[in-house]
N, C-alpha and C positions, 0 to 999 in steps of 0.2 A: 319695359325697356327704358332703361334711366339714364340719363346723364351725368357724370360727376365734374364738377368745377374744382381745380387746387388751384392754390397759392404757393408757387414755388419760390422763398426771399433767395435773396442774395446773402453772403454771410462774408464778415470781416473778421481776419484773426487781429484784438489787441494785444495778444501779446504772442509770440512765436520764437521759440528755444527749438534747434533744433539739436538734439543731443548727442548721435552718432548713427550709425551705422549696423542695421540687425542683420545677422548670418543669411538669413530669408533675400538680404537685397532692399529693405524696406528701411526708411528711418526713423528714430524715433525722438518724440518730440515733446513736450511739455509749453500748452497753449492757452489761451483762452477766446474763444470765438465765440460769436454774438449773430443771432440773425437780423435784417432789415425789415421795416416796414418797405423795402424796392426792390422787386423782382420780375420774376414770369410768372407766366398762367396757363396753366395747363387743362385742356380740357378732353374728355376720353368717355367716349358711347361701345357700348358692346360689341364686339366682332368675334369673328371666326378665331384670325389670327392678331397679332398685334401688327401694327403699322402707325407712322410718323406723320404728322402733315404740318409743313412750316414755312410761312412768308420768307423767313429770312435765308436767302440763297447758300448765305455759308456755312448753316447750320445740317452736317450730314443726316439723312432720316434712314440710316439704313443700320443691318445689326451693329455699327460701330458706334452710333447713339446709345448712352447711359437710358433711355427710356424704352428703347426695346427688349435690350439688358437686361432691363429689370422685368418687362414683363415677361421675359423668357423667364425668368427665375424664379418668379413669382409662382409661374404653372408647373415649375421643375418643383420646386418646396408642397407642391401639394396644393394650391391655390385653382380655384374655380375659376372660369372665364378670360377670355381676353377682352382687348380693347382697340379701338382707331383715336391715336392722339391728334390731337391741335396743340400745337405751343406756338403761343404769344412771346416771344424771346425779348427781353427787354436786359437781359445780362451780357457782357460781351462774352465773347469766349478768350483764353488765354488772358486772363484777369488775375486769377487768385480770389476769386470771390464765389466761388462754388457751383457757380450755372447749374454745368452737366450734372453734379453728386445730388442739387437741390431737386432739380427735372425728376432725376429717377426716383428719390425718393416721394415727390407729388406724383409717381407713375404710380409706384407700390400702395400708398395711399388711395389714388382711386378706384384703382384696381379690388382693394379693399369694401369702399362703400357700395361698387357693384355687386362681387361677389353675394351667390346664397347663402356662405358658408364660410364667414369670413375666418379667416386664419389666426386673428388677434395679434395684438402689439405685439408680447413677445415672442411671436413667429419673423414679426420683423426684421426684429435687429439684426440677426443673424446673417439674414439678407443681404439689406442695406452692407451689415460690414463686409459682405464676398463682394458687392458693387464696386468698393473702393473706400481709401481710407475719411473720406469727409462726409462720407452719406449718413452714417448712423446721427450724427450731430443733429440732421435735420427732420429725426422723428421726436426733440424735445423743444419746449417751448420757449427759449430762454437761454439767456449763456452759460457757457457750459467749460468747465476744465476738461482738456482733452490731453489724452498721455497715451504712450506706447505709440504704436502708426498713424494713432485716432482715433481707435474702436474703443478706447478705456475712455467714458465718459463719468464726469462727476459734473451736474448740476449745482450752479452758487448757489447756496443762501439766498430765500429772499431778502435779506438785509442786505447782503452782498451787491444782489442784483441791482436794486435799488440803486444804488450809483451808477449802474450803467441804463437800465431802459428809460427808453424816451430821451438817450440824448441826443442832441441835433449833431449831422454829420454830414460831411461835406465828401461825398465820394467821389474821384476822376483819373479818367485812364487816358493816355496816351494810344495814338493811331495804332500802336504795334502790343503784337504779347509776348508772354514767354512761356516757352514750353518749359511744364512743371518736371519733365525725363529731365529738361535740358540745367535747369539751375539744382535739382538734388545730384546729379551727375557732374557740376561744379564743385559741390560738396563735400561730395564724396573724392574727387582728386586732390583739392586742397586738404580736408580733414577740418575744415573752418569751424569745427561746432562749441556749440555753447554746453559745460559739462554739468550734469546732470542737477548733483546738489547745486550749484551755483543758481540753476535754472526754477528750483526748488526754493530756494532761499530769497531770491526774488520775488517770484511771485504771493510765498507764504507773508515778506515784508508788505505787501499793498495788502492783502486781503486781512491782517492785522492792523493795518491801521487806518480807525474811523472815519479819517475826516480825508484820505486819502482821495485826491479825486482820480475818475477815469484817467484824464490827461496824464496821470504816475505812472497808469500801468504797459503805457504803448511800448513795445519795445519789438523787434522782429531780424533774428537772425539772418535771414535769407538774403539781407540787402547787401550783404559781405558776396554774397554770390552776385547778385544781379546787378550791383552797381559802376563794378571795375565797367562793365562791358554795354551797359545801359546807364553812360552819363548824362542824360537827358531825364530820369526820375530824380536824381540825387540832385542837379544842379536847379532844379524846380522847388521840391521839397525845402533847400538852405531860403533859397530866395521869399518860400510862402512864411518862413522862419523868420526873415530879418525884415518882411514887410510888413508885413499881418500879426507878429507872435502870436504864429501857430505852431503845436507840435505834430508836424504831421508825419507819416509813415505808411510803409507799402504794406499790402495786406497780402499774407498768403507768399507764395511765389510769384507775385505781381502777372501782369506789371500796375493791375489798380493799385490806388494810393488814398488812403482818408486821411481828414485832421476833423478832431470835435471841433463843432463851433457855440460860442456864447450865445445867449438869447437877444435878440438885439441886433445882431450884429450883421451889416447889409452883405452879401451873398455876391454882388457883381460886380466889386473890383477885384475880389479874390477870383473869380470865372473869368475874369479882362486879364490877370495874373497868369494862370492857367493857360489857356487860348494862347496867348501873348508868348507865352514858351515852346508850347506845343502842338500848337496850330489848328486850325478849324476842325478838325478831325477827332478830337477830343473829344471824349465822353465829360461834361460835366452835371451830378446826378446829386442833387439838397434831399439827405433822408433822414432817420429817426431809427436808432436801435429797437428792435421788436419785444 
């Protein structure tokens, strides 16, 4: 009878194209997301059945949680064993930083190291992609180009990568979230997207050129959605702009926000900034690209 311990990071998208509109209902996107050294912890001992256990009150433990999801799916795919979760939530929810997709896929994973008969990675994927579109990302180790709804994964370069791990990053979200139905469903009325070669051409210019830092590649459609209606990100982000020169930008469907920070560079007038906008209630969270 074993225990397994995950590590579920958080994940920021630098760069977010959303391109249109697929027949399915779903969108699609041309991105680059990154996971944290800052997350959850998920921890899962053998059971019957699977079930949820979690300090944080607003976190639902019931089948509408991505972690029972998964371990229903896990046993549906052919997978040995269940489990009783513990999650340490340290993500907010309604973020844009992948919580729920991250959770389940540290579900499928421990579920894994229990199992007698484990199913192997590429039983995974498959998985994770029926979870939802940001799960699969979280069975690689590193950033990753993500295309189609999210399930078309290419892996940087380590040369690539090199520019981004280990940079210092300054994560924070506002008291409130946004429902991720509610800003693609923006989207989808206005038609706001970024068109596909364009989306392409961008992205192909940073990863051509060497000396290009991270700070080139931040860029995210989505805030054409969430900002008409959520002027409290945008009028934060100008001000972390013209005080601090930082580039900073929302991750995901927000309403979290990062800007990379310099080495050096002191952490709490930018948090007295922050706060100072958005009030005690504010997540402010100093991490590290993973």
């Amino acid at each position: 009878m074993g225990i397994a311990s995950e590590f579920a990071p958080a994940k920021i998208n630098l760069f977010l194209a959303i391109t249109g509109r697929r027949p399915d209902g779903f969108h699609n996107l041309v991105s680059v997301a990154a996971p944290l050294e800052w997350g959850d912890r998920l921890r899962a001992s053998p059971a019957e059945a699977p079930s949820l256990e979690c300090r944080d009150a607003a976190v639902p433990t019931g089948d509408e949680n991505l972690v029972i999801r998964a371990a229903r799916a896990y046993t549906a795919a052919g997978g040995q064993g269940s489990a009783h979760f513990v999650l340490k939530k340290e993500i907010p929810m309604g973020a844009g930083l992948g919580g729920g997709s991250s959770d389940a896929v540290a579900a499928l994973v421990a579920l894994e190291r229990l199992s007698p008969r484990p199913l192997g990675p590429a039983a995974l994927r498959p998985i994770a992609a029926a979870l939802g579109s940001d799960c699969p990302l979280f069975l690689e180790s590193g950033p990753v180009i993500m295309r189609g709804r999210g399930e078309r994964l290419e892996p940087l370069s380590s040369e690539i990568a090199r520019r981004l791990r280990g940079r210092r990053l300054l994560v924070f979200k506002p008291g409130f979230g946004i429902s991720t139905p509610w800003a693609y469903g923006r989207l989808a009325a206005t038609k706001d997207y970024v068109p596909e070669p364009e989306a392409e051409a961008r992205l192909a210019a940073w990863i051509g050129d060497p000396v290009a830092p991270a700070e080139a590649l931040v860029f995210n459609s989505m805030e054409r959605a969430a900002f008409p209606k959520y002027v409290a990100l945008e009028s934060l982000l100008l001000r972390l702009q013209d005080e601090f020169g930082l580039r900073p930008r929302m991750s995901g469907s927000g309403s979290a926000c990062f800007a990379f920070l310099a080495e050096g560079i002191p952490v709490d007038p930018i948090r007295t900034a922050i706060l100072d906008s958005w009030g005690s209630g504010a997540l402010v969270q100093e991490t590290r690209i993973f």
